[in-house]
N, C-alpha and C positions, 0 to 999 in steps of 0.2 A: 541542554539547559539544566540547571539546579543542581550543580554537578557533585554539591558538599549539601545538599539536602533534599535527593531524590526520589521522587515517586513517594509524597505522603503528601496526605491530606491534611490540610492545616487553616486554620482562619487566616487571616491578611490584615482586616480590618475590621472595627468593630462599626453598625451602623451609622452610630453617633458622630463620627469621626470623618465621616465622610459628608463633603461640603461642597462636591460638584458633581455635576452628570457631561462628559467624564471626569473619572480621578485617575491622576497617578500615583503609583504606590510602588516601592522595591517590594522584593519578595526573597531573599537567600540570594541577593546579586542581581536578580533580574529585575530590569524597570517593565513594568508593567503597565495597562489601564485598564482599571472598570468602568463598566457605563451599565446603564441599565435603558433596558429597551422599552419600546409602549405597550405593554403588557406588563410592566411592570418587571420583569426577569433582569437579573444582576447576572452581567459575562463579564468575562477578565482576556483579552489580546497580551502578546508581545507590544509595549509601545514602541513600535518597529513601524511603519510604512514600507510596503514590501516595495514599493516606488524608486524611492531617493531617500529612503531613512529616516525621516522625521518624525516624529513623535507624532503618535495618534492621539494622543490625551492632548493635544494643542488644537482640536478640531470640537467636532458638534456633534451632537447628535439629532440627527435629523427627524421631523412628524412621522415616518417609519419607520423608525428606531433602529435604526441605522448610526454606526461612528463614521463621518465624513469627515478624513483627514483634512487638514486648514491647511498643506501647500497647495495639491492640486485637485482635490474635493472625492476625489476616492472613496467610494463606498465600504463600508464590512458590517456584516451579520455577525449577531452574538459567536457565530460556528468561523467565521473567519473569510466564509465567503464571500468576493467582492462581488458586490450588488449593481456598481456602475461603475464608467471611467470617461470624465463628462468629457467634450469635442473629439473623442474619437469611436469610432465604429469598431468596435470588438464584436466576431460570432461570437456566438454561446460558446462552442467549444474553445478558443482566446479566453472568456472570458473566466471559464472554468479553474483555467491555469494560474488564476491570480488567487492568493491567498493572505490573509495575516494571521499568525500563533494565533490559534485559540485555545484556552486552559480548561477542563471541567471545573464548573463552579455550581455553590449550592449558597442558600442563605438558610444557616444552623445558627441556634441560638444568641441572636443578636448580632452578625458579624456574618459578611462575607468570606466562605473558604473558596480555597482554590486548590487544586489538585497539581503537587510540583512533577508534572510529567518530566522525564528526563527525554524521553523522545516523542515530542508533541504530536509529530507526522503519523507515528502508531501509538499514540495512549489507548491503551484499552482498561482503563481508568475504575478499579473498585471500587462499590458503595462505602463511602466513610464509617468506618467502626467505631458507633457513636454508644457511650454512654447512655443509657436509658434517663440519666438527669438531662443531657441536653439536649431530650427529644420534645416536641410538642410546638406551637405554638413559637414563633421565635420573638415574638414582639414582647413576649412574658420572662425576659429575661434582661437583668441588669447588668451593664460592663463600665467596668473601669479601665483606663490603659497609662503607661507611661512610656517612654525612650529612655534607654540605658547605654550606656557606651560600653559594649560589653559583646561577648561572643553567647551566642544564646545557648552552648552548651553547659556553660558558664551559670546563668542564671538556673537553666531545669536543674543545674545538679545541686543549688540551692534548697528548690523547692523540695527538695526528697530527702534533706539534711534535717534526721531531728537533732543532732546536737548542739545546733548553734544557738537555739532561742535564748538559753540561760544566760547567754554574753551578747550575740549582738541584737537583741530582744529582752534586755535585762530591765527596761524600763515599762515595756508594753506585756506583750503577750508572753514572754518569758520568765515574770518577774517572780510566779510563782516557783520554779523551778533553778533560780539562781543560788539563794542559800544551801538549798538541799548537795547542788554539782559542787559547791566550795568547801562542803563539810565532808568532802569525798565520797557523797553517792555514788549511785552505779546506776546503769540502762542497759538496758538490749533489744535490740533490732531484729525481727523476724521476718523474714521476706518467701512471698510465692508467686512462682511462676502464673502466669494465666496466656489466655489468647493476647490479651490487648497489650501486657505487661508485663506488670506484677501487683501485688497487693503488699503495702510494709507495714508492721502491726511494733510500735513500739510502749517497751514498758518501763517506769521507775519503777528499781528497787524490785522488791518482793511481788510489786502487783503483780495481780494476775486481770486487770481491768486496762487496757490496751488504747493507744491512739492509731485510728485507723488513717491510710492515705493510700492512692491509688494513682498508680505512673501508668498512660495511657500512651505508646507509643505514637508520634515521636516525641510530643512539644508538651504535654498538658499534664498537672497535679493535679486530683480530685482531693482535697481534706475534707474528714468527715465530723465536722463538729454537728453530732448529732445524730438519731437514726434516718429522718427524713431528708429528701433531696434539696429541698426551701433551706436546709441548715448547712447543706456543702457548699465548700469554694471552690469552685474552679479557677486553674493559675496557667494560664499558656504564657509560653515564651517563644516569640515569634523571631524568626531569625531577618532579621534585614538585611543586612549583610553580614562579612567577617566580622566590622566591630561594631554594630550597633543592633538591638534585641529591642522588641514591643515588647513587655509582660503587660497582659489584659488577663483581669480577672473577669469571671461570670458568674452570675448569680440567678436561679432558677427564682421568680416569682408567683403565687398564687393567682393573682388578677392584676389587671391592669392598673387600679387604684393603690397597685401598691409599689408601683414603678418608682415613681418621685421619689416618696421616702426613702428608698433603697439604692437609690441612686444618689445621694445626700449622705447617706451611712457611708457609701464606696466611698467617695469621693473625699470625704474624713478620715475613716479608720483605713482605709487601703491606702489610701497616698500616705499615712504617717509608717504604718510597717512597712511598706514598697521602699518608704527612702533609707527606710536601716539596713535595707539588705542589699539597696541599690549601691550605698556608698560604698561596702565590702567588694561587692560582687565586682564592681568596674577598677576597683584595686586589682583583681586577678589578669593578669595576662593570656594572651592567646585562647584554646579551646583547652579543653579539659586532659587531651590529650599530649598537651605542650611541654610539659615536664614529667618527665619518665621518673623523676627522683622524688615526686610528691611521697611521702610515706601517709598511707590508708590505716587504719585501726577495724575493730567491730563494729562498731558503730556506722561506720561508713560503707555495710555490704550495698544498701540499695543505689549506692551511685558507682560501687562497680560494678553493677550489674547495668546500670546505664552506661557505662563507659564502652564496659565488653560490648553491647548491642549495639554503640554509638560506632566502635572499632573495627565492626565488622562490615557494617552499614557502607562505612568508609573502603572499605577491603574490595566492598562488590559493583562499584561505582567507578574507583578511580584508578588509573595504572601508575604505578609504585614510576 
């Protein structure tokens, strides 16, 4: 499974967005379903029926919080193990033998992740390497999301692009820095390595007062507009399949009285920059990797440093 985006930890969905017990949801090609159980806990299945194939998000969930497929009433546990198989008499050990894909799942920062195990039978599945902004309380965090038609390598490597605001941001967030690039300024890009990434620290001109941003392996931008966490954005770009990408922003809130507001700001200022970069971005063809004849500049180190990790990523997964 997740053969073009294995073994990472990524969100899916944002709470908000989620409008049934169960949902279906792609995930990098795979149909999937969440359900959440009576304890409250959010699992993610193959929407598979190990049965005859039917989709398990077309079923219930039962007062034991159980997913009971809707052909032939099939039971599954959050972990995938079948709990019943109603008119017939299975022993324990028959019944053991029955399964549906179970995924690690966690509820971080407003949104359901899911763990893209490439081999679900042995996921031995790592704690998510979270940012210290998207730890805490997840109900205290604001998201935005949209659908792009677009390869989500596509989109991250936007989000790590500081050259483009002057031009496709010339009216919003860019507008300060458009005269200056037309009057033949200059920028440069400094990039470091870390565990999760990198860190890109970029400068106009002569500064020495820097715009910070953070590429979080696989999916996520951290922008730091500001020194505290309340003032970063966070920008995932969720892979749905080849051509279609989630970008969900998040936003770290102090209390819960400040949800709404902040949810009202997204929904404003994120959907008007989301569609400047959405209209570009789904101009782009394939993944990032599609035209070998792109020509790069300086400016452009931190997305070939996403490219090379994206490259390799690809190297270790799939046979040529």
């Amino acid at each position: 499974m997740f053969e073009r985006f294995p073994n990472q930890w990524t969100p899916v969905l944002p709470l908000t967005a989620i409008t049934a017990n169960p949902m279906p949801v792609e995930l990098a090609g795979e149909a999937l379903v969440l359900f959440k159980d009576r304890d409250d806990q959010w699992h993610a299945l193959r929407d598979y029926c190990p049965h005859r194939g039917a989709k398990l998000s077309l079923g219930v969930v039962t007062d034991e919080g159980h997913l009971r497929c809707g052909y032939h009433g099939w039971r599954f546990n959050g972990e995938g193990a079948c709990q019943a198989v109603p008119l017939n008499c299975l022993n324990d050990a028959a019944l053991k033998k029955v399964r549906a894909t179970a995924l690690p799942t966690r509820l971080i920062a407003g949104a359901i992740w899911v763990y893209t195990a490439a081999d679900p039978d042995n996921a031995n599945a790592p704690e998510p390497l979270l940012s210290e902004s998207l730890q805490g309380d997840p109900n205290l965090f604001v998201t935005y999301h949209q659908e792009w038609q677009a390869h989500w390598t596509r989109a991250q490597e936007n989000f790590i692009d500081f050259a483009h605001p002057p031009y496709l941001h010339e009216q919003t967030i860019g507008a300060w820095m458009h005269d200056y690039a037309e009057r033949g300024g200059t920028a440069r890009v400094e990039t470091e390595d870390t565990e999760f990434g990198l860190i890109m620290m970029s400068y106009v001109g002569s500064s020495t007062s820097g715009f910070q941003l953070h590429w979080h392996r696989p999916n996520l931008s951290i922008l730091h507009f500001g020194p505290v966490a309340e003032r970063w954005l966070h920008v995932f770009c969720i892979p749905v399949n080849e051509h279609h990408t989630r970008v969900m922003t998040v936003r770290r809130v102090r209390s819960a009285d400040e949800v709404a507001r902040h949810a009202r700001y997204a929904s404003g200022t994120d959907h008007r920059i989301l569609d400047e970069d959405r209209a570009i971005v789904e101009s782009q063809s394939g993944d990032v990797l599609s035209d070998p004849a792109e020509i790069s500049v300086a400016t452009d180190k931190p997305t070939l440093v996403f490219r090379d990790w994206y490259r390799a990523t690809l190297a270790d997964y799939i046979t040529p």
